[in-house]
N, C-alpha and C positions, 0 to 999 in steps of 0.2 A: 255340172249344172250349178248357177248360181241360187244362193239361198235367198228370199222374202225374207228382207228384215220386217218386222212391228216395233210398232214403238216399243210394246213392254219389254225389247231385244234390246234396245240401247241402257245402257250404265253408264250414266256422267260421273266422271272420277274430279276429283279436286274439292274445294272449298264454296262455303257458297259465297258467290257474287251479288247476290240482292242486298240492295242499301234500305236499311229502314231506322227508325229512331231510335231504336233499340240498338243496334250494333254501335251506331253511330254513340250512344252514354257510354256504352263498355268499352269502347277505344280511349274516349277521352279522361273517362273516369280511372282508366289504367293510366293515360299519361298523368294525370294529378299526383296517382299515388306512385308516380317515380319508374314505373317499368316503361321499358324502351317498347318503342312499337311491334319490335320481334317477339318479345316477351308475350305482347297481348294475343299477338295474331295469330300466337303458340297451340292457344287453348280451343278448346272442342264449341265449333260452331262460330269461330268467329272466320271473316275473310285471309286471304292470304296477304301479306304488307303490302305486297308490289298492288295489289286492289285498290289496300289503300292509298297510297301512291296514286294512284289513278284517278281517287274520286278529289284527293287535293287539289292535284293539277288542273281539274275541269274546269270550263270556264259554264258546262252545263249549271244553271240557278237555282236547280236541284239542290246540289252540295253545297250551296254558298251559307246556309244554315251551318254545318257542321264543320268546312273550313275555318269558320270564324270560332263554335267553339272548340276544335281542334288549335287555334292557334291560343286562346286563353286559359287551354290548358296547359299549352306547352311555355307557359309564360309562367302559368301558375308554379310548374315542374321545376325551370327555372330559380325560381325564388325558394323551393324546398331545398333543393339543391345547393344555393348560398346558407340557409336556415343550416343545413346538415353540417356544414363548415365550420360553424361555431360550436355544435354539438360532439363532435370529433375532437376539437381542438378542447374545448372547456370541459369534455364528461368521458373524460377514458371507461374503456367497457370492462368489467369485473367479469372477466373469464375461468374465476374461479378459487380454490385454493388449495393449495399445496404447502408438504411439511421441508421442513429446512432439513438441514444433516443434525439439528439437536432435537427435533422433534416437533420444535413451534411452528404452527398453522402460520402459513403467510400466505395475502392475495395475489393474484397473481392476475397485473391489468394487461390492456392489449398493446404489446410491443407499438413502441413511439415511432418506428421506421413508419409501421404498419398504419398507422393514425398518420402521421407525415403525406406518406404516398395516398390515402385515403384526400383527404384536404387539397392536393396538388392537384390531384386527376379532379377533383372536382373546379376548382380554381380554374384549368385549361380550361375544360367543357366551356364554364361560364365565359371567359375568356373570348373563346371561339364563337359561341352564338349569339353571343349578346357583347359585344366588344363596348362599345358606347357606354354601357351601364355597367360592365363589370371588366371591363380588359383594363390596359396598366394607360394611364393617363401619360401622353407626350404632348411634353410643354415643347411650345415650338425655340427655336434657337433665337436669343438674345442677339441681335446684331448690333452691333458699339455706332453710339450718335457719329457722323459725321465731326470731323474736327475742325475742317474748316467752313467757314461761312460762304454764302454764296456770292458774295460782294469779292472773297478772295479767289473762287474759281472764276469768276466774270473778271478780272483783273488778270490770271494766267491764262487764260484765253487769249486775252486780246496782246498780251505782250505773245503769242505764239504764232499768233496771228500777222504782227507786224512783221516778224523777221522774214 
């Protein structure tokens, strides 16, 4: 015999899906401060990505508030992210200090591979999503003037012509 469900019998499992202004700050105020969207949509009571995903994509007028500052954050993020480039490169991080084999304290900064590859990965990102503003500038190819005049190709012409 089948069982009568009741509502109070249903358990919605998953994340919640309701958009409101409040979710909508906590996304975007996580993309300012640098965490990826997986990051945000990690933590307790916010949607799942692919939601967000979803309400970007809409063309619903709804979302067209929080697409816009979803997208000035991620411009904002952007420009932290060059910002970071120069802090890496000009402010090695003091990981600490350690004694030598004669006993004197030495510090000990963040291995320069590790700062190198920190810098590059950032450089790609920028690179990749904003190419215009931050990818590698190609100058188009110089092509060499013409050497002869057009008085001298209308002259080989016509002697090509005659024959």
């Amino acid at each position: 015999m089948a069982k009568d469900f009741k509502d109070d019998d249903l358990v919605f499992k998953g994340r919640p899906t309701i958009f409101n202004d409040q979710i909508a700050e906590l996304i975007c105020q996580g993309i300012m401060e640098k965490s990826s969207l997986s990051e945000v949509c990690s933590k307790e009571g916010m949607p799942h990505r692919s939601t967000v995903f979803v309400w970007l994509a809409s063309t619903n007028p709804m979302y067209k508030d929080f697409q816009d500052r979803y997208a000035r954050a991620y411009e904002i993020k952007l420009q932290c992210l060059a910002d970071d480039i120069l802090n890496i490169a000009d402010n090695p991080k003091n990981l600490g200090k350690i004694k030598d084999e004669n006993g004197n304290e030495k510090t000990v900064y963040e291995d320069v591979k590790r700062s190198a590859l920190k810098v590059d990965s950032r450089k790609w990102i920028l690179a990749k999503l904003k190419p215009k503003k931050y990818g590698d500038r190609v100058e188009p190819e110089k092509t060499e003037e013409p050497t002869a005049s057009l008085q001298d190709i209308d002259n080989k012409l016509n002697a090509l012509l005659k024959k």
